[in-house]
matplotlib code that plots the C-alpha trace (Angstrom):
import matplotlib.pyplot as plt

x = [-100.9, -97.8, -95.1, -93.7, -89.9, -89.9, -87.0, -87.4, -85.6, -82.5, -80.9, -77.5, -74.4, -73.0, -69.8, -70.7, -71.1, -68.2, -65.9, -68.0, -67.1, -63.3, -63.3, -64.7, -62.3, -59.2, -60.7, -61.0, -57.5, -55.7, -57.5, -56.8, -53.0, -53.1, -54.5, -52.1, -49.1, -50.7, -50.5, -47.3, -46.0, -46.2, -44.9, -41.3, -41.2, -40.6, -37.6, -35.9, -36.8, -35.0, -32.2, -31.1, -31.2, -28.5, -26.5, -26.7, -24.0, -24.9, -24.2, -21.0, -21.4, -22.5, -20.4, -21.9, -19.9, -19.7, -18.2, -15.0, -12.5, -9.4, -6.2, -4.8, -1.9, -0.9, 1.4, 0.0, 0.3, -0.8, -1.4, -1.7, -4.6, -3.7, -5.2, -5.5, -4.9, -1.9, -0.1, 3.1, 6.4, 7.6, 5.2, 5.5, 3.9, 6.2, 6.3, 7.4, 11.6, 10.8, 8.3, 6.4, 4.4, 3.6, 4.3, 3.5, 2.8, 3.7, 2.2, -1.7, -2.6, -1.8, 0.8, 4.2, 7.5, 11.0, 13.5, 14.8, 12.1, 10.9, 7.3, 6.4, 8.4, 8.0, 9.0, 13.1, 13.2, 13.6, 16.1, 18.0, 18.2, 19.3, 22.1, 23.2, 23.3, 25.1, 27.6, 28.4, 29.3, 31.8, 33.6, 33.8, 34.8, 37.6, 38.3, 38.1, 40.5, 43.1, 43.3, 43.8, 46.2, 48.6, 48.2, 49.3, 52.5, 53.6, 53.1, 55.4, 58.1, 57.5, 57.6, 60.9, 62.0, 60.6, 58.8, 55.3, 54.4, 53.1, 49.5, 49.0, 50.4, 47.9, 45.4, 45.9, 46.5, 42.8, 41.4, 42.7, 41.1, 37.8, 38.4, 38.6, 35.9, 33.8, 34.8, 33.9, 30.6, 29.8, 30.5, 28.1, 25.4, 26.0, 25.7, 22.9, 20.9, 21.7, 20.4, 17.3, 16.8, 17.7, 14.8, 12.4, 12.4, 10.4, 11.3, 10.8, 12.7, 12.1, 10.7, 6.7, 3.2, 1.5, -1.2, -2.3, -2.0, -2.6, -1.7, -2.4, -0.2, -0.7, -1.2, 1.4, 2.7, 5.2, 8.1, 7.0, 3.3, 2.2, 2.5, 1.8, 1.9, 3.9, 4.0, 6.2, 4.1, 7.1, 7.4, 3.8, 3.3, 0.6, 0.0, -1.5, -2.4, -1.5, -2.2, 0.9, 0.5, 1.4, 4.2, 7.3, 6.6, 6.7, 10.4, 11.4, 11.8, 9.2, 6.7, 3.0, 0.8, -2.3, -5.8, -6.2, -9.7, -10.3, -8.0, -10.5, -8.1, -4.9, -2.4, 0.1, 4.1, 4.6, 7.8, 7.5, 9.8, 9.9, 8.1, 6.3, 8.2, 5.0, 1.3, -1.4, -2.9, -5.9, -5.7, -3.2, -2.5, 1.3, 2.0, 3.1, 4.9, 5.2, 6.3, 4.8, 6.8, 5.0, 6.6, 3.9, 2.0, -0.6, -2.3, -2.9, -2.5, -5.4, -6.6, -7.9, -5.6, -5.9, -4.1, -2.0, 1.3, 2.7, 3.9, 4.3, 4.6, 5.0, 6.2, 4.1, 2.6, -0.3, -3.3, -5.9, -9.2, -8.3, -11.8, -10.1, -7.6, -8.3, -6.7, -5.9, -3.3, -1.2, -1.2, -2.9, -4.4, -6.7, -9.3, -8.6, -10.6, -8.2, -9.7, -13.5, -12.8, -11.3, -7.6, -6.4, -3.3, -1.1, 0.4, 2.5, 1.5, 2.9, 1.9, -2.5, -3.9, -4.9, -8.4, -8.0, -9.5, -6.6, -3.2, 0.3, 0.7, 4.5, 4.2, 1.5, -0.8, -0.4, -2.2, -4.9, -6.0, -9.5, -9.9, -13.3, -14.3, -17.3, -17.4, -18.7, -18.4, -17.1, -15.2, -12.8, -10.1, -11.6, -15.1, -16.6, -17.6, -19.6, -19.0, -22.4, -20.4, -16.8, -14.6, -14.0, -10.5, -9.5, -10.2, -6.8, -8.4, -5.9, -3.1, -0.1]
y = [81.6, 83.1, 80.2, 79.5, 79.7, 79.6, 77.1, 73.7, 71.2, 70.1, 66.2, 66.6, 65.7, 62.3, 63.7, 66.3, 62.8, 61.3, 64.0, 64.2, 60.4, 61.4, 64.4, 62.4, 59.2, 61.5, 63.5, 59.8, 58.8, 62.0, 61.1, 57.6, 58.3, 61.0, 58.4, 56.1, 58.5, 59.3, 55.4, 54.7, 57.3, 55.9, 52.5, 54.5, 54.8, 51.0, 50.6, 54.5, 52.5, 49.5, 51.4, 53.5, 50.2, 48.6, 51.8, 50.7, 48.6, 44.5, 43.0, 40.1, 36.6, 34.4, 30.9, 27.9, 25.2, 23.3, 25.9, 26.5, 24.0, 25.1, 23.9, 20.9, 18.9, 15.7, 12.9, 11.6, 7.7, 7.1, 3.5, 1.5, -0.7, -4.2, -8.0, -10.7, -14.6, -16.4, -18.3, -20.8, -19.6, -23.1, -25.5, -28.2, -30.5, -33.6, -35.4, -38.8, -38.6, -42.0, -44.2, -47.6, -48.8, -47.1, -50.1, -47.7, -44.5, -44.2, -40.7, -39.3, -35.9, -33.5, -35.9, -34.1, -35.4, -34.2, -33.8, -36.8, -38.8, -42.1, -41.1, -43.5, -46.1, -47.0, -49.9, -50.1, -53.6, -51.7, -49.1, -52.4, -54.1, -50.5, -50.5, -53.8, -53.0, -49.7, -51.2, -54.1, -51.5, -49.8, -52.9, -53.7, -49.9, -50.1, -53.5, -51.8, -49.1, -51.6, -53.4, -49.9, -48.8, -51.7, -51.7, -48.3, -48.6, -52.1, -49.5, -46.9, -49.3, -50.9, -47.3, -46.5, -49.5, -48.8, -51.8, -49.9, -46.6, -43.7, -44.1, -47.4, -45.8, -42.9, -45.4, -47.1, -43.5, -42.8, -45.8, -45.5, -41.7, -43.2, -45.9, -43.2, -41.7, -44.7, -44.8, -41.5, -42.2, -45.5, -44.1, -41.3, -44.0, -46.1, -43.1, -41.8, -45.3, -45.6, -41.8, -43.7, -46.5, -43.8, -41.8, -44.6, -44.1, -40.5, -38.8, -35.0, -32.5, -30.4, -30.9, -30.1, -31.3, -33.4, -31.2, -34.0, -37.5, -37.3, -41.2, -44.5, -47.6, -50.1, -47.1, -47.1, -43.5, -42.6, -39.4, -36.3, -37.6, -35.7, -38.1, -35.4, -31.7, -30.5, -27.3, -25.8, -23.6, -22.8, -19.6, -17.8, -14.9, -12.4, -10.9, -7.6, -4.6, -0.9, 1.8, 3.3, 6.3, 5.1, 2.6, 5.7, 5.1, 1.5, -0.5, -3.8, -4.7, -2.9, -4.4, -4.7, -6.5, -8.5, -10.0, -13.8, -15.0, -17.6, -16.0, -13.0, -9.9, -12.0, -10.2, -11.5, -9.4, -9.7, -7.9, -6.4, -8.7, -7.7, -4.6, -5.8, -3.4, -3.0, -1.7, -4.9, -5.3, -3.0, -0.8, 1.4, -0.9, -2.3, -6.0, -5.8, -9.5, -9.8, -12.7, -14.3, -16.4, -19.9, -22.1, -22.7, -24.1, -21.8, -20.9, -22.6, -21.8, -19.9, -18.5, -14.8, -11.5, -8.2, -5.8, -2.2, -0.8, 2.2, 4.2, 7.5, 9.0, 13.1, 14.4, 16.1, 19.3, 21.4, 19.3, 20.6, 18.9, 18.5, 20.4, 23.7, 24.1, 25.5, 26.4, 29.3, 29.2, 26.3, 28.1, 26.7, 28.6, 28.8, 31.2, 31.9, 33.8, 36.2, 39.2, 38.5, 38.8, 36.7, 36.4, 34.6, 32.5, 30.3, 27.2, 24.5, 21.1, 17.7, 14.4, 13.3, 10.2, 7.6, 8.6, 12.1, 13.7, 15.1, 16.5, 18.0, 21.7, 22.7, 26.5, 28.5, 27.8, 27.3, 25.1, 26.7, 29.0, 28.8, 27.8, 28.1, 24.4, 24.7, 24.8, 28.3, 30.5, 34.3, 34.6, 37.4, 38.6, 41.5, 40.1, 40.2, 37.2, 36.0, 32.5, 30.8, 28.6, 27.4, 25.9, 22.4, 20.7, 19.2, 15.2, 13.0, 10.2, 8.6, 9.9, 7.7]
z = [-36.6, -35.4, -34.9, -31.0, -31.1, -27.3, -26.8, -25.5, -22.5, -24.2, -23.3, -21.7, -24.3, -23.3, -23.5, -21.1, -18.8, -20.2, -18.9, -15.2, -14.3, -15.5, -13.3, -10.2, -10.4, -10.4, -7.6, -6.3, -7.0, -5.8, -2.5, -2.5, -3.0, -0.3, 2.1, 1.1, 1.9, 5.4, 6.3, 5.3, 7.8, 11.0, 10.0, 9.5, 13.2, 13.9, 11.5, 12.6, 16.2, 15.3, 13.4, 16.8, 18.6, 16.0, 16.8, 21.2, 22.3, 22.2, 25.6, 25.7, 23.9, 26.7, 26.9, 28.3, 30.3, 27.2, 24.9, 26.8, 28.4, 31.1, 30.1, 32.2, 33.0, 32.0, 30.7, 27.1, 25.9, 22.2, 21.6, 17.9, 18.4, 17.1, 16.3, 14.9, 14.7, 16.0, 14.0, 14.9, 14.0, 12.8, 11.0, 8.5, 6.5, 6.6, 3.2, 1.8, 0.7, -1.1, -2.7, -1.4, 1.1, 4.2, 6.5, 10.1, 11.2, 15.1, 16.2, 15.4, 16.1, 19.5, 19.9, 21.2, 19.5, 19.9, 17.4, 15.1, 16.4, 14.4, 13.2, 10.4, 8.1, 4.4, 3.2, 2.6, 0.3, -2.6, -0.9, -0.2, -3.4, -4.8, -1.8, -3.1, -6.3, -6.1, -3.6, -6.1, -9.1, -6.9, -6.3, -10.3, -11.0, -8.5, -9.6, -13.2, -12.5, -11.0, -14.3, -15.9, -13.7, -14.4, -17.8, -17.6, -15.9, -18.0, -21.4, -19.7, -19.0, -22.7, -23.9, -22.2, -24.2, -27.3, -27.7, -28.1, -30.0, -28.4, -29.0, -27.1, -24.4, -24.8, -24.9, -21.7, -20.1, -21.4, -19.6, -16.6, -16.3, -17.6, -14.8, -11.8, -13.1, -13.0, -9.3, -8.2, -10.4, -8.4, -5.3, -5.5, -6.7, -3.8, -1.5, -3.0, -2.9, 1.2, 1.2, -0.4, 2.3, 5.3, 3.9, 4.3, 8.2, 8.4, 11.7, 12.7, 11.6, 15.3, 18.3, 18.1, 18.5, 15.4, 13.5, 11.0, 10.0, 6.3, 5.7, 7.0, 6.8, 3.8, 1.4, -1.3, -1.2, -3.7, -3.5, -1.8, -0.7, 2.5, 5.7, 8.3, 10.1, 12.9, 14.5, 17.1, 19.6, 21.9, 19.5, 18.2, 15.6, 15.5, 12.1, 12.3, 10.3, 11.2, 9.0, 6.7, 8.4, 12.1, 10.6, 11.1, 14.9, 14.7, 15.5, 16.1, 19.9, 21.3, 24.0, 23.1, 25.2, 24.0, 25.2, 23.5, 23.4, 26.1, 28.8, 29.8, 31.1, 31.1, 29.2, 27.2, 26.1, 22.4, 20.6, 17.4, 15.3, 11.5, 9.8, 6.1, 3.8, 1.3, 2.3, 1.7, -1.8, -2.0, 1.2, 2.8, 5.6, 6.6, 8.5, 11.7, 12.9, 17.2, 18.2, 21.7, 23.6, 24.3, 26.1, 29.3, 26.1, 26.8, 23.6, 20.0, 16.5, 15.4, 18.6, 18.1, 19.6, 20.2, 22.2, 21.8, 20.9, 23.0, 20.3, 21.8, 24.9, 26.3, 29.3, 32.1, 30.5, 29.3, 27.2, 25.5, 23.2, 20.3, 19.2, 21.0, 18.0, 15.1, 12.1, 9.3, 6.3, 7.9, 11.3, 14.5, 17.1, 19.7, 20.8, 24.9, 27.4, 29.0, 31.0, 29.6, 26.0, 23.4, 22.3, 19.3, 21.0, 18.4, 19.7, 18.9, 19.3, 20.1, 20.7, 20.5, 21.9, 18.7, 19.3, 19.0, 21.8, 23.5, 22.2, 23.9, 23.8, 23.4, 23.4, 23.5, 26.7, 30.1, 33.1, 33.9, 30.7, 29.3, 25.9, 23.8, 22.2, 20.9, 17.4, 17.5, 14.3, 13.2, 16.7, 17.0, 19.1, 21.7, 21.5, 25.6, 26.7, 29.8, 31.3, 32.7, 34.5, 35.7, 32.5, 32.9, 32.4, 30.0, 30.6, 30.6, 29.8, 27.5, 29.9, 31.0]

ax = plt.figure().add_subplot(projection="3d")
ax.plot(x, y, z, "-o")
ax.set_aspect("equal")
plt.show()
């Protein structure tokens, strides 16, 4: 039999299927990217859109009433606010001069007492005997230095005569110096010891009102025990601290005048009497002493004060808020609406009120000019602006 070499169905190579899928997912990618492409076109048109509308003119910066202020008139007052307690100018506590029993005590407190009156009395028997004593060692010390003297002028003659030698004249010369010593020494005992039993009677030292009675009679008090306290409230001091910074503004003689607690709006005049010359331990505050003059009797020791110093004070001219200037390199300006758009306007400035919301312009502004206030940021000279409504002036609250 004649072999069959007719040829058979031959299985496809698997790298013949291999290369296919290759071949149909790059044809699949090429058209994905294409697509891709396509899409991204149109989304240009937005942003070249938004790009020509950067290039179109912005309208002008619109200011509301709050953003601007007009420039007013007015006379500034700065005032140091100031308080504290009142204190008397003159006060004492009254002590014992000398030792023993208390045998009275005349006055108790609120009492009023004028000057050199008799307040309390210790008891002087021991002064006395000490008097006595004293007073009786003066007479022997004169009666000492008589002698000496005597003797003294018998040895000169007997000198003269040579009936003595030089040193017993010496001698008596020596005694009768010792003697006048002894005098003068007896003499300042004596006075001394009636200094003693003067003392014993305690009486005021100025005209006041009693603040304590510290001692009772019968108690044994010996030298310099406290008896009692005066104070004078004809003259009161207020005590009050100002910071260091306000101090160069501060003199003596001027007028403040203060509210005391118990009064309501009655006012009081106080006058700056002495400047601390040191700031207080721990802070950067300075003393301030007024004096209040007291003699309607009016207030008390320890009553609470407050009031305010006129420290400054401008002329009639342009004010501004203080939150219209601004500053650059040292420079102050401000940023004014002149014709619709901004100008940068430096300006000099004098006095502001203590709580900063107003402040004196010198140079620079006049009555009438707008002014921007708002803390607004990046403004520039030339920018247009639109006002929404009429500026409003500048408030003079703190004006005179």
């Amino acid at each position: 039999m004649t072999p069959d070499f007719s040829q058979r169905p031959r299985r496809a190579s698997p790298i013949k299927w291999i290369l296919l899928i290759l071949l149909i997912a790059a044809a699949a990618w090429f058209f994905l990217l294409r697509s891709g492409a396509g899409a991204g076109k149109p989304t240009a048109a937005p942003a070249d859109a938004a790009a020509e509308g950067e290039k179109k003119p912005t309208g002008p910066l619109e200011l509301a009433a709050g953003d601007v202020a007009s420039v007013s008139t007015a006379s500034l007052v700065r005032r140091l606010p100031l308080s504290g307690s009142l204190t008397p100018l003159s006060q004492t506590t009254i002590k014992a001069k000398v030792g023993g029993e208390l045998l009275e005590v005349r006055v108790r407190e609120g009492q009023a007492v004028n000057k050199g009156e008799v307040l309390a009395r210790i008891d002087t028997r021991n002064q006395q005997a000490q008097v006595a004593s004293q007073r009786a060692g003066l007479e022997k010390a004169k009666a000492d230095l008589a002698l000496a003297k005597l003797n003294l002028e018998n040895n000169q003659r007997l000198l003269q005569k040579n009936f003595i030698a030089q040193n017993v004249l010496d001698t008596s010369q020596s005694t009768y110096e010792s003697a006048v010593a002894n005098v003068k020494l007896a003499e300042a005992q004596l006075q001394l010891a009636e200094i003693g039993l003067h003392d014993a009677v305690v009486r005021a030292p100025f005209a006041g009102i009693i603040s304590r009675r510290l001692a009772e009679p019968g108690e044994k008090v010996s030298s310099d025990s406290p008896l009692l306290g005066l104070v004078d409230l004809t003259q009161l001091e207020l005590q009050a601290s100002a910071p260091a910074s306000e101090i160069p503004s501060v003199k003596p003689g001027q007028k403040a005048q203060v509210r005391v607690d118990g009064y309501g709006d009655q006012r009081f005049e106080a006058t700056v009497a002495r400047i601390n010359p040191a700031t207080e331990q721990g802070s950067r505050s300075i003393l301030i002493y007024l004096s209040l003059d007291n003699s309607a009797g009016l207030l008390r020791g320890g009553m609470f004060a407050q009031g305010e110093l006129v420290i400054g004070q401008s002329g009639e001219g342009p004010v501004v808020p203080v939150a219209a200037i601004r500053s650059e390199a040292g420079l102050k300006y401000v940023m004014a609406v002149v014709d619709g758009k901004l100008q940068q306007k430096s300006v000099k400035l004098g006095l502001s009120t203590e709580d900063n919301a107003l402040v004196e312009v010198l140079e620079g502004l006049k009555p009438g000019d707008v002014v921007v206030v708002g803390r607004l940021d990046s403004l520039k000279s030339g920018t247009a602006v639109v006002l929404k409504s009429a500026a409003a002036p500048a408030a003079a609250g703190n004006g005179g």
